[in-house]
Residue frames relative to the residue before (quaternion, step in Angstrom):
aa qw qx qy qz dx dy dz
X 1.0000 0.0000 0.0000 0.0000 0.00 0.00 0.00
X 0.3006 0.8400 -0.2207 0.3941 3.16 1.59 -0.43
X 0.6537 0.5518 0.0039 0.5178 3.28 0.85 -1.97
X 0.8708 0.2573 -0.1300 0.3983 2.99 0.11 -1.69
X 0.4559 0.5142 -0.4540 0.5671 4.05 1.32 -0.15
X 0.8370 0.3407 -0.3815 0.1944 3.94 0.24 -0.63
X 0.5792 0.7283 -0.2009 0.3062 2.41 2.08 -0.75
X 0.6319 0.5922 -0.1086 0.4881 3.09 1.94 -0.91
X 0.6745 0.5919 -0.2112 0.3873 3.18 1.49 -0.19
X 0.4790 0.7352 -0.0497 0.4770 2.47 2.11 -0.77
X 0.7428 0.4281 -0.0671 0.5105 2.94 1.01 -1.43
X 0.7151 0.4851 -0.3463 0.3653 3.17 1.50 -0.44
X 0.6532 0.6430 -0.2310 0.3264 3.11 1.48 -0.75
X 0.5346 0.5313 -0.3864 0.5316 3.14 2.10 -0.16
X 0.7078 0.5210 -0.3886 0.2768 3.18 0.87 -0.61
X 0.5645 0.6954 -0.2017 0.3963 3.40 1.65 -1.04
X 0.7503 0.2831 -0.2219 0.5546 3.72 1.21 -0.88
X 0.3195 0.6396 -0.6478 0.2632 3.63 1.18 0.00
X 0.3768 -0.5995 0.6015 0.3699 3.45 -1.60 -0.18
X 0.2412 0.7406 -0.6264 0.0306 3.66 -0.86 0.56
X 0.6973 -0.4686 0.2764 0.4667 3.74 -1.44 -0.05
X 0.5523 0.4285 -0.5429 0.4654 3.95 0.48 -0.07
X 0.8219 0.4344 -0.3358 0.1515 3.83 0.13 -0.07
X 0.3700 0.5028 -0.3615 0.6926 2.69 2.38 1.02
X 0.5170 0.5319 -0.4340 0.5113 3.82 0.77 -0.28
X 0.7732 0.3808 -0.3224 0.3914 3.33 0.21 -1.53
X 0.4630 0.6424 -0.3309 0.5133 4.18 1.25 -0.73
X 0.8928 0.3229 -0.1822 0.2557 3.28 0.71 -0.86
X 0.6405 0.4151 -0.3557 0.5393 3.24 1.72 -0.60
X 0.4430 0.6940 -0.4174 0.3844 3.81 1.41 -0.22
X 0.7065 0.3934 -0.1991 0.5536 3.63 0.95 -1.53
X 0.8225 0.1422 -0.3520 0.4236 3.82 0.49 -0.31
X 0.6277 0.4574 -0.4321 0.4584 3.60 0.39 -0.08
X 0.5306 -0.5358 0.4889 0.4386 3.47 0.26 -1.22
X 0.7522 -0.4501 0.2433 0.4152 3.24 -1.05 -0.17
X 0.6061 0.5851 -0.3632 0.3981 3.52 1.22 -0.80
X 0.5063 0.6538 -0.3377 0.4495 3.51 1.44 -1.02
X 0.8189 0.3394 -0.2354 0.3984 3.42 0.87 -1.34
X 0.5433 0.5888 -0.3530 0.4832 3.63 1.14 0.25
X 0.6402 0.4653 -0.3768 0.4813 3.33 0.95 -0.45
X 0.6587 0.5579 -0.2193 0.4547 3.40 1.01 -1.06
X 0.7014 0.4715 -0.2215 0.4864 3.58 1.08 -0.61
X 0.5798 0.3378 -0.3646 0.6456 3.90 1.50 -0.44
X 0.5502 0.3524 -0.6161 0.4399 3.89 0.18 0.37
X 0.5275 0.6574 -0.3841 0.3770 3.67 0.17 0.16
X 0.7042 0.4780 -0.0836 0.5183 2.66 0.20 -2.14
X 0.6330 0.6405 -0.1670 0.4014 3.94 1.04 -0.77
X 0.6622 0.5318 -0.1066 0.5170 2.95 1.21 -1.54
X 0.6787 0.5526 -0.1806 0.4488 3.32 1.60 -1.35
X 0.7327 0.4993 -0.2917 0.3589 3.05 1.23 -1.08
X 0.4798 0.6942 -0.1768 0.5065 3.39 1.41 -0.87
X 0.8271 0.1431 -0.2072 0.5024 4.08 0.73 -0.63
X 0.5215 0.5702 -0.4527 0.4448 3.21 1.23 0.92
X 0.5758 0.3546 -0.3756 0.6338 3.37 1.58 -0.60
X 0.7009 0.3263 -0.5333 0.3433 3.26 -0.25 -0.30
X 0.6102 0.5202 -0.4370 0.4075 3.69 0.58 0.00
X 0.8116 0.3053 -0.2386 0.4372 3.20 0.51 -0.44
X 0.6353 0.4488 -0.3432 0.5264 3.51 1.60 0.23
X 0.6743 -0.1821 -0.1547 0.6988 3.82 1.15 0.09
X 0.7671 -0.4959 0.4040 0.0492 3.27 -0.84 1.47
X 0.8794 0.3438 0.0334 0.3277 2.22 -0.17 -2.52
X 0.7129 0.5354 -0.2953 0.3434 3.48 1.34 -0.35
X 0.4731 0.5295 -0.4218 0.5638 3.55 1.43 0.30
X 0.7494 0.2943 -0.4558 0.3795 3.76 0.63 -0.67
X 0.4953 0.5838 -0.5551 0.3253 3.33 0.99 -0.04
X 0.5912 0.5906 -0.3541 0.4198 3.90 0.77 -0.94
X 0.7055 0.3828 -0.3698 0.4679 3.59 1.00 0.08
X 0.4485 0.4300 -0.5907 0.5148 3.80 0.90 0.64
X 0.6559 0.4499 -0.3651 0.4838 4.22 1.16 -0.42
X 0.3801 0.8281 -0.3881 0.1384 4.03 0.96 -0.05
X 0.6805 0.5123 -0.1531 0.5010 3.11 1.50 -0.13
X 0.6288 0.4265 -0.3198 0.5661 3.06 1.57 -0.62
X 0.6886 0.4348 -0.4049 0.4158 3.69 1.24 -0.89
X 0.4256 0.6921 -0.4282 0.3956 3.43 1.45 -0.28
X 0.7155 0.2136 -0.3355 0.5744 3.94 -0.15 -0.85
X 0.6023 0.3753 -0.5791 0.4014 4.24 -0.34 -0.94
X 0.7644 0.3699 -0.4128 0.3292 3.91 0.26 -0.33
X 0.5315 0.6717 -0.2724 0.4383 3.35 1.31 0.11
X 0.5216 0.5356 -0.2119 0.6295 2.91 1.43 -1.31
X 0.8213 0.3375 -0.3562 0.2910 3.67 0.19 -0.62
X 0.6701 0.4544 -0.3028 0.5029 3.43 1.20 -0.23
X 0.5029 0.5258 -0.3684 0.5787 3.49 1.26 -0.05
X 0.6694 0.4543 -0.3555 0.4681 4.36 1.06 -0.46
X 0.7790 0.4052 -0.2706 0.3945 2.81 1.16 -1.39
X 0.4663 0.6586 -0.4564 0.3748 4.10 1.43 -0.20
X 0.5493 0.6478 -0.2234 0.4782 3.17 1.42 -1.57
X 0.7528 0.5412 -0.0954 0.3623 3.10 -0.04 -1.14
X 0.8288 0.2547 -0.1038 0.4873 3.55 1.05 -1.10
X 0.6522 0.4282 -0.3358 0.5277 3.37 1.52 0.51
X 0.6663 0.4811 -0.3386 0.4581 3.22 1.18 0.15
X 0.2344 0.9031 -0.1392 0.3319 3.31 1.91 -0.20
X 0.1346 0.8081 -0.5596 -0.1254 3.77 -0.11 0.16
X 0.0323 -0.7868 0.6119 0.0735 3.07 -0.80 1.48
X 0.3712 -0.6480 0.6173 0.2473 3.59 -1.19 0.91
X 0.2660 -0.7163 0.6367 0.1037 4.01 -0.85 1.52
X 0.1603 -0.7710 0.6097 0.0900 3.43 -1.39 0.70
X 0.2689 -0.7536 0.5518 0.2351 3.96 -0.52 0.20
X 0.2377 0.6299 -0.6274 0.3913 3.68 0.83 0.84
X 0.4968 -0.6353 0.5765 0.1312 3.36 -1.45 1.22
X 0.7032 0.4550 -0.3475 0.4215 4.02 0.90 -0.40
X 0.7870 -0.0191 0.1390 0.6008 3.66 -0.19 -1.20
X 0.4180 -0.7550 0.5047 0.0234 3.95 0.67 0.13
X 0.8811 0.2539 -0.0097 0.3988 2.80 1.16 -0.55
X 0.0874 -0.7639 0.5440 0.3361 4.44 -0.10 -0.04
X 0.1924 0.6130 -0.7579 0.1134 3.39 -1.05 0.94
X 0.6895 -0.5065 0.5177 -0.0022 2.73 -1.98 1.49
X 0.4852 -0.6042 0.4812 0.4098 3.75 -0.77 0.97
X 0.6201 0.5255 -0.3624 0.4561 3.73 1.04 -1.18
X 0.7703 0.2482 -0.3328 0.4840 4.21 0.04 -0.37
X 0.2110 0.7161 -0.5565 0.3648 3.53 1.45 0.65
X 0.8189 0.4633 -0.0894 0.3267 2.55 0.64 -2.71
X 0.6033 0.4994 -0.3545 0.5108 3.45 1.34 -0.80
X 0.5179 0.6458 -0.3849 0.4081 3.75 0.62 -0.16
X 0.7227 0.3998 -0.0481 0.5617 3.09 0.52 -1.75
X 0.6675 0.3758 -0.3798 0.5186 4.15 1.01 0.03
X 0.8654 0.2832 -0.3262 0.2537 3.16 0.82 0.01
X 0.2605 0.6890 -0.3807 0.5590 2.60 1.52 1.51
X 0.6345 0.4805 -0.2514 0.5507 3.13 1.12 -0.60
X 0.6541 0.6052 -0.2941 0.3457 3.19 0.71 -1.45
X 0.6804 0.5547 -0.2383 0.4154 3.67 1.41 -1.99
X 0.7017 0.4323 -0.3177 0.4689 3.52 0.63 -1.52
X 0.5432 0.6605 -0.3032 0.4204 3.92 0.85 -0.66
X 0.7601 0.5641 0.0177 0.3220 3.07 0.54 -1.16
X 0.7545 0.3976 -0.2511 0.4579 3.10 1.69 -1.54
X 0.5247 -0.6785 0.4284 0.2843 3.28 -1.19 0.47
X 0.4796 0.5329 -0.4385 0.5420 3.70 1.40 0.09
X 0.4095 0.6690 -0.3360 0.5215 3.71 0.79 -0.88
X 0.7137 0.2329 -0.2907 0.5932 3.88 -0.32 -1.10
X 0.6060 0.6895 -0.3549 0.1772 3.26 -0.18 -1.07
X 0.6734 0.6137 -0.0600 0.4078 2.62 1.21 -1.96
X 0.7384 0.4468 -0.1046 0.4942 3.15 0.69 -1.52
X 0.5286 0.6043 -0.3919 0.4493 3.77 0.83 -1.02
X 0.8608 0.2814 -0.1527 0.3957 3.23 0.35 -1.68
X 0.7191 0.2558 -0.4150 0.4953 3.61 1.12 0.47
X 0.2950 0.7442 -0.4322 0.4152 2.89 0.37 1.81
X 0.7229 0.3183 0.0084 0.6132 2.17 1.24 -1.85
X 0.3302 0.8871 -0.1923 0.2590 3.09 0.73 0.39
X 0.6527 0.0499 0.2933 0.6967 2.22 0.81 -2.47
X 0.0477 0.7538 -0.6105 0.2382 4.13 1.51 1.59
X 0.8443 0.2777 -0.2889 0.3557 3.30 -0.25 -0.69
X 0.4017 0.7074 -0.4449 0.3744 3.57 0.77 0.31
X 0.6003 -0.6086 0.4486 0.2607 3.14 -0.77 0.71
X 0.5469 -0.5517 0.4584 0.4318 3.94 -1.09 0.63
X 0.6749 0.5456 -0.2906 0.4029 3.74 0.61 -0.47
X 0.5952 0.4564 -0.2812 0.5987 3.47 1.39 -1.00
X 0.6667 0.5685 -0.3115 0.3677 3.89 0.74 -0.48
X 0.5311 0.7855 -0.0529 0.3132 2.53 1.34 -1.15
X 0.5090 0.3301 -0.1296 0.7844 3.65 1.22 -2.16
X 0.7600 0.4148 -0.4174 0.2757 3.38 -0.70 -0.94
X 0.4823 0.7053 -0.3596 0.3751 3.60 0.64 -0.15
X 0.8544 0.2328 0.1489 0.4400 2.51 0.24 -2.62
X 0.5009 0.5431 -0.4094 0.5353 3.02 1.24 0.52
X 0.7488 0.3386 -0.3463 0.4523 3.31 1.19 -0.42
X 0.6523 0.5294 -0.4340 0.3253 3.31 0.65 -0.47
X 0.6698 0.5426 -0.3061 0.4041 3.68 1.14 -0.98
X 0.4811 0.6219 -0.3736 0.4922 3.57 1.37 -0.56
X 0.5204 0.5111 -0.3350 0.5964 3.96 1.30 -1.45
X 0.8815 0.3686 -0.1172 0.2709 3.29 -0.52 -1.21
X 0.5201 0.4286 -0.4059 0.6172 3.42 1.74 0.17
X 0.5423 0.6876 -0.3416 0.3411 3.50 0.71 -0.75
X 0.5902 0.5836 -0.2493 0.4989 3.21 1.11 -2.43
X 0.6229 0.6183 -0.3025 0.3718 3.53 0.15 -1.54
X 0.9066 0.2089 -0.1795 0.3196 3.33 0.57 -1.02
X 0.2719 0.7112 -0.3859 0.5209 2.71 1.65 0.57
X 0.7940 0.2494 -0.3296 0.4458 3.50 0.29 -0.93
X 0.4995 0.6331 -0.5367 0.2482 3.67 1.36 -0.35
X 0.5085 0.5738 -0.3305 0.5505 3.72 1.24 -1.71
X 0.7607 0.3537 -0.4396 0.3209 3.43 -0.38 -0.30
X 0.3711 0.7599 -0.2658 0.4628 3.61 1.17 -0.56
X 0.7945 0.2789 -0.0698 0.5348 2.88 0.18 -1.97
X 0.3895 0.6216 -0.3830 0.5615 3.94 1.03 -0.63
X 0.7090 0.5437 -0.1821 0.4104 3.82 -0.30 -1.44
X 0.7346 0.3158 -0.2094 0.5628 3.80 0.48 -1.46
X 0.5273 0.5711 -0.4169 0.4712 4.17 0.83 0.37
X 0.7860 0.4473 -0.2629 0.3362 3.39 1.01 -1.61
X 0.5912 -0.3157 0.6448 0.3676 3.62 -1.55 -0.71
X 0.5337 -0.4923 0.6022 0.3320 2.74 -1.81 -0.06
X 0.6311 0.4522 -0.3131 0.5470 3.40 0.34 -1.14
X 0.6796 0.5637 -0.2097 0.4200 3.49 0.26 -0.70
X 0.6622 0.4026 -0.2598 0.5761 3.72 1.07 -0.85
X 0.5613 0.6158 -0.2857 0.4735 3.76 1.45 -0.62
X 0.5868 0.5045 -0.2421 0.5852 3.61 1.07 -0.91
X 0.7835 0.3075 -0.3620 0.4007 3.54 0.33 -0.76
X 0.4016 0.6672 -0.3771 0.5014 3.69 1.43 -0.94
X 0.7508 0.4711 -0.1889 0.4227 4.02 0.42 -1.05
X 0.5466 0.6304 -0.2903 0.4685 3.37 1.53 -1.23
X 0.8651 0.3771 -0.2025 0.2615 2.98 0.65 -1.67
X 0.5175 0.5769 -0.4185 0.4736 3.51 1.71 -0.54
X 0.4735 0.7006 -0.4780 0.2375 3.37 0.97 -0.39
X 0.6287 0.5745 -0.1357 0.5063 3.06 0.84 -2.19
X 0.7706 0.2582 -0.2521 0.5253 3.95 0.07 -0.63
X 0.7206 0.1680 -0.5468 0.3919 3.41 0.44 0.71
X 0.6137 0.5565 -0.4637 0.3141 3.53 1.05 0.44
X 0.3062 0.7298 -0.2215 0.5698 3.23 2.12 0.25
X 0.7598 0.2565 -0.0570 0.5947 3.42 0.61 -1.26
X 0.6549 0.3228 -0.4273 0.5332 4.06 0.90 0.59
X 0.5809 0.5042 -0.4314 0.4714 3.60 1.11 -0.12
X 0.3429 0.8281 -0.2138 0.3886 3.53 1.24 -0.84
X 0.7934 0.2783 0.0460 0.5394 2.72 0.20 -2.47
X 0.5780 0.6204 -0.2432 0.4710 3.49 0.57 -0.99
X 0.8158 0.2678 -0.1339 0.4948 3.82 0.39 -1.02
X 0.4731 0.5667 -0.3651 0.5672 3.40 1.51 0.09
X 0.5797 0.6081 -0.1651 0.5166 3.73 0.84 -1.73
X 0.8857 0.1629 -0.0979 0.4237 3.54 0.39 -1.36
X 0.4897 -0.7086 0.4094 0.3006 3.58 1.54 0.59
X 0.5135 0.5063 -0.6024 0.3421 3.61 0.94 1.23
X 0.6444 -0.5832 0.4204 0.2606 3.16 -1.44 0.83
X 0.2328 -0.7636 0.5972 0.0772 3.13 -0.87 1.41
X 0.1452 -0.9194 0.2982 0.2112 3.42 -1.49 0.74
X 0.7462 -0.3009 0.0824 0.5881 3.81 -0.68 0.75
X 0.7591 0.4397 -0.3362 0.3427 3.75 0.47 -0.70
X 0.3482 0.6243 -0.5525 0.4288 3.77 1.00 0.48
């Protein structure tokens, strides 16, 4: 078990510093909403994550089937980071300099927070990938070896995520307003240039890799 706790850590920690489009999301709803914004947005992940690991490892067979659909889930996940780039730079957000949440948001744009997180990590077609192929991987392993190795990775992700939105926080109590706006703009930037490369490398039949 040994093995399978480092091995999983391992794997998470590559996954956790890769660079992909949830780690400008999470920068962004952290720096304009506040931190709660970025927690909600980080357990729709962590959700999304948990959810294609059991289903991998409880029918298998239904992630590899999702890869005769990789192209369709490929652009709808484009499409979403291209709406949601769109969307968050054209945006007026009103900055506060309060030292707690910084910010009013509604339990209801909580929930919309915390879905589109789900929706992104769900959606991305590196995501399956990812998971499929550490699955298959580590098939013949016992339910127990699958098991640490999992949850060792995902909580390693999801401690990580966490700190992510903490640095931002601390990032945030440095900036301006005007300044927190610029970065809020930066980041929709990046997730819709994410979500035209996406579309684009899907469109033009280049291989995309696991770390999107």
């Amino acid at each position: 078990m040994v093995s399978a706790l480092l091995t999983g850590l391992a794997f998470g920690l590559v996954m956790s510093v890769s660079v992909g489009p949830a780690i400008f999301a999470i920068i962004k709803y952290s720096i304009t909403y506040g931190w709660r914004a970025g927690l909600s947005f980080v357990f729709g992940i962590s959700l999304s994550d948990t959810l294609y690991v059991a289903l991998a490892n409880m029918a298998s067979g239904f992630l590899s089937e999702l890869l005769d659909y990789k192209t369709q889930i490929g652009y709808v996940g484009s499409l979403i980071f291209i709406v949601l780039g769109v969307y968050g730079f054209f945006k007026k957000i009103k900055v506060t300099r309060h030292r707690g949440d910084m910010a009013t948001v509604s339990s209801g744009q909580y929930y919309k927070i915390f879905a589109s997180g789900f929706l992104m990590n769900t959606f991305n077609p590196g995501v399956i990938l990812t998971w499929i192929t550490s699955v298959a991987a580590i098939a013949t392993m016992g339910s127990g070896y699958r098991f640490v190795f999992f949850g060792s990775c995902l909580g390693l992700i999801l401690s990580f995520d966490l700190l992510k939105v903490f640095l931002a926080q601390l990032i945030r109590r440095k900036l301006t307003p005007r300044n927190i706006v610029y970065l809020n703009r930066i980041s929709a930037l990046f997730l819709f240039g994410i979500g035209l490369f996406i579309f684009l490398a899907i469109f033009l039949q280049i291989k995309i890799g696991h770390n999107l």
